[in-house]
N, C-alpha and C positions, 0 to 999 in steps of 0.2 A: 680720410676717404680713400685714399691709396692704400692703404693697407686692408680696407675692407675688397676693394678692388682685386685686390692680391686673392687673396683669400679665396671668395669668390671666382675669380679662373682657375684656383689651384680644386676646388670644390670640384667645378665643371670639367674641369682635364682628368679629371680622375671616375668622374660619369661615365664620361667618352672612352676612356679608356676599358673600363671592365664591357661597358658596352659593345667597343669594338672585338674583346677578345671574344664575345660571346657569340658573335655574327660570325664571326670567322673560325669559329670551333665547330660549330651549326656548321655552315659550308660542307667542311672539312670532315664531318662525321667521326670525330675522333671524340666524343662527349663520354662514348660509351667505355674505351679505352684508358684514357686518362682516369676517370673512376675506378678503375679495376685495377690499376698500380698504385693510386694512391688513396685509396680505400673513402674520399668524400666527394662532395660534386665536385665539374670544373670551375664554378662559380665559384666556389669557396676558396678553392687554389687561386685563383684571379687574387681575388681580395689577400688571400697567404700573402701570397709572394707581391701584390700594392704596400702591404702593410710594414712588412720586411726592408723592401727597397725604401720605403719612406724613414724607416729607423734607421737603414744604414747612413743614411744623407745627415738625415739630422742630428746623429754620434757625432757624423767627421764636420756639421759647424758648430757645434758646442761644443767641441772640443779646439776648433779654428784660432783661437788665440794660443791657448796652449802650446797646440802643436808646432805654430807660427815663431816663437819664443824658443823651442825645443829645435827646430831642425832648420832654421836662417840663425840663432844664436842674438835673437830681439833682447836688447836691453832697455826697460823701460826708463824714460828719462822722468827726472822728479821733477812738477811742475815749479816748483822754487829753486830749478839749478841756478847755481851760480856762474856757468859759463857762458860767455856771452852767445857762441855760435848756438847754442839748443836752447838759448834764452828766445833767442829770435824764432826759432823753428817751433816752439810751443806757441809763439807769441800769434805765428800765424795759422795756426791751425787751430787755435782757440778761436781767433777772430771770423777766420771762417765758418767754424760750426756751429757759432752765434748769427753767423749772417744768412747759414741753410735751415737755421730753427731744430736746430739737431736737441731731441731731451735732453743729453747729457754729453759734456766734453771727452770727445775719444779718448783712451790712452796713444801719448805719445812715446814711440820705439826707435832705436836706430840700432843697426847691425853693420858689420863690417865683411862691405865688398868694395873692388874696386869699379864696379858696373854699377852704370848710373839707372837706378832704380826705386821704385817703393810700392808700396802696396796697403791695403784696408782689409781689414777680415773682422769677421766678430760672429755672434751670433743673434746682435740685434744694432738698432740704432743706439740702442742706452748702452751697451757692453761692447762698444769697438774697439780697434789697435789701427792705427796709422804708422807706419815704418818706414824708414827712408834708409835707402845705405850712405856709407860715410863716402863713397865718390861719386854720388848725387849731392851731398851737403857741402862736400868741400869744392866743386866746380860748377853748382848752379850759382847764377849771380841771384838777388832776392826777387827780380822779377819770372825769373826762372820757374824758381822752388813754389812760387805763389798758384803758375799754373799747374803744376804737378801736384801740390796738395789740394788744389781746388778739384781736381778731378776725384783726389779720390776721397776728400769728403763727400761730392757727390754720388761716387758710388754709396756710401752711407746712408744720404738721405734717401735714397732712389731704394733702398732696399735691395738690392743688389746680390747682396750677398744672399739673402734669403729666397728671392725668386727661381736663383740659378741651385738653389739647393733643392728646393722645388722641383726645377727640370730636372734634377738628375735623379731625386727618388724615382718619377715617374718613370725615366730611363731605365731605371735599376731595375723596378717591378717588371716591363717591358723584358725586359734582358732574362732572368730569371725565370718567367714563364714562357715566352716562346722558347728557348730553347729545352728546357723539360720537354716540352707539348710537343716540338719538334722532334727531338731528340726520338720519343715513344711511337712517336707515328710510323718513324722512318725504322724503327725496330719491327712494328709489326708487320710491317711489311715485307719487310726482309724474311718473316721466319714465315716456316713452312706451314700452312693449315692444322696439321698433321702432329708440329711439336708443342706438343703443350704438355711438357715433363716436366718443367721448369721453370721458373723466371730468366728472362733473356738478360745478360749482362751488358749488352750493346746499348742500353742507354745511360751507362755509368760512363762509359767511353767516350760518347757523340753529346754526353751534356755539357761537360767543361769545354768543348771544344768550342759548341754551338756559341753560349755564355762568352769567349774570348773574342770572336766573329761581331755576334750582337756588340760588346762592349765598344768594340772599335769602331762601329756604324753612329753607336747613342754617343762615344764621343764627340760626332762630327756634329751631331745635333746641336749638343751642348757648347759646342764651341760656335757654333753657328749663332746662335743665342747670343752667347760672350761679345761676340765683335757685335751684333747690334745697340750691346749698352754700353760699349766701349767710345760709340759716336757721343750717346746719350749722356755719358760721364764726360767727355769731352766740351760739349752744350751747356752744361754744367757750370763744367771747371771755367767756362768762359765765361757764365753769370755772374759768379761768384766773386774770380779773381780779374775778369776781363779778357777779351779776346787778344788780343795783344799779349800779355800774359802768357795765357795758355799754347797759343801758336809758338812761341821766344820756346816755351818749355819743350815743345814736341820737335822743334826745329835745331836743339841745342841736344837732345836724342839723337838724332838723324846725325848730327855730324861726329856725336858720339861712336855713332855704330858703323861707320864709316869704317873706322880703323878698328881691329879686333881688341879686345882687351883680354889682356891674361890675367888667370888665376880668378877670371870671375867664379864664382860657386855655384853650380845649377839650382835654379829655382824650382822647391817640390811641385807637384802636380797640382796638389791643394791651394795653392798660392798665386800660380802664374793669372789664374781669371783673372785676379785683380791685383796684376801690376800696371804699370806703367806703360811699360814697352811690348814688341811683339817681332818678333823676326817674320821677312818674306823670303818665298822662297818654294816656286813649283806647285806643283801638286799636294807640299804640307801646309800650304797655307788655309786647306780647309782642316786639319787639325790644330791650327792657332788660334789661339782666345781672343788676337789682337787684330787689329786692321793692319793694312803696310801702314807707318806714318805719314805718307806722301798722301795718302787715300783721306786720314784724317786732317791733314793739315787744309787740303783741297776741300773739306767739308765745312770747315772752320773759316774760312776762307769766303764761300761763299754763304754764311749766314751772315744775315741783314743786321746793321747795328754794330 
């Protein structure tokens, strides 16, 4: 049912959306304009560039483990290791995904950092990666590690990763054509009645620009988005592994991040939605995927049970 649900708003946001471009192109009386640069209707551009942005989204999560593997340096661990510490670490995250009803046992990863982190990517609930770094495994105690894998097998089950792929087609689409559509407008209006010798080049100039502007607004959205399922994974990780647990894990972050750790490795762009942690800090805190931890712990805190 959730997943038809899914679906279903993803249906409807994409209604609204060519809808909304259409009203606003109307308004704006640029119908006639946009036509005549790009030789079909505006409507079909709508859909172009919906269609485009939804491809680009869904490359970079099918591709999400790959790339995950390729640029943090994921080593898949074999569920028959014989080491005890990653004996334990599959042991609970196998237990978990039995307990979220998850179709199929995620791959389990770890990578070497010294920043206490992990993360879930995939491109479905049947084809995940769960990652831990090695100084999240070697300084969480097992009550620890219980709520940090509980979170983000529930990002798993929550479908997570595919919703927020979701928002950012739409974004993309969004991004892609208003700035074209912008870009054109503000061209013709600039040129003189009078010139029409030529094609104007000022919208080759004012579109990449536009596109970098939008990009940076549709991130805020998308991040906006992120910290509401970051609570949600959080609710989760508490069902799953206990709120006790999950609190020990966010709280044992916090005094992590107290102190700077050197040589950690930046976390790519693609990955950070579904870490673990999340820095605060001013005015970037609406570009962060994450809540402060204080904010989540305070949340955790006061659910009932």
């Amino acid at each position: 049912m959730g997943f038809m649900k899914r679906i279903f708003l993803f249906l409807m946001v994409n209604v609204l959306v060519v809808v909304t471009i259409t009203i606003v192109l109307n308004l704006l009386g640029v119908h006639g304009y946009v036509n005549a640069h790009y030789g079909i209707d505006y409507q079909q551009l709508a859909i172009f560039c919906l269609v485009w942005g939804m491809v680009g989204a869904f490359i970079s999560l099918a591709l999400s483990r790959f790339m995950a593997k390729m640029m943090m340096g994921v080593q898949v661990v074999d569920p028959n290791t014989q080491d005890p510490e990653l004996q334990q670490l599959v042991h609970i995250i196998q237990n978990l995904a039995r307990s979220a009803h998850l179709p199929a046992m995620p791959e389990v990863g770890i990578y070497d950092s010294p920043e206490l982190n992990a993360f879930a990517t995939g491109p479905s609930k049947s084809r995940a990666l769960v990652a831990v770094s090695t100084g999240l495994l070697g300084r969480m105690n097992q009550q620890e590690l219980e709520g940090v894998l509980g979170h983000e097998i529930t990002h798993i089950a929550n479908g997570d990763m595919v919703t927020l792929t979701l928002i950012q087609g739409v974004i993309n689409a969004f991004v892609m054509f208003l700035a074209r559509v912008l870009s054109f407008a503000i061209s013709q209006a600039l040129r003189s009645k009078d010139d029409d010798r030529g094609p104007s080049y000022l919208p080759y100039i004012l579109t990449p620009i536009f596109e970098i502007l939008f990009s940076i607004l549709g991130y805020m959205v998308v991040a906006a988005f992120s910290r509401h399922r970051e609570f949600r994974a959080d609710a989760g990780g508490a069902k799953l592994a206990g709120r006790d647990s999950m609190i020990a894990a966010l709280r044992s972050l916090q005094r992590a991040y107290e102190t700077p750790i050197e040589d950690a490795q930046p976390t790519p762009s693609a990955i950070q939605a579904f870490q673990i942690t999340g820095k605060k800090g001013g005015f970037l805190q609406f570009f962060s995927s994450h809540p402060p931890l204080e904010d989540r712990i305070a949340a955790l805190e006061g659910m009932q049970g």
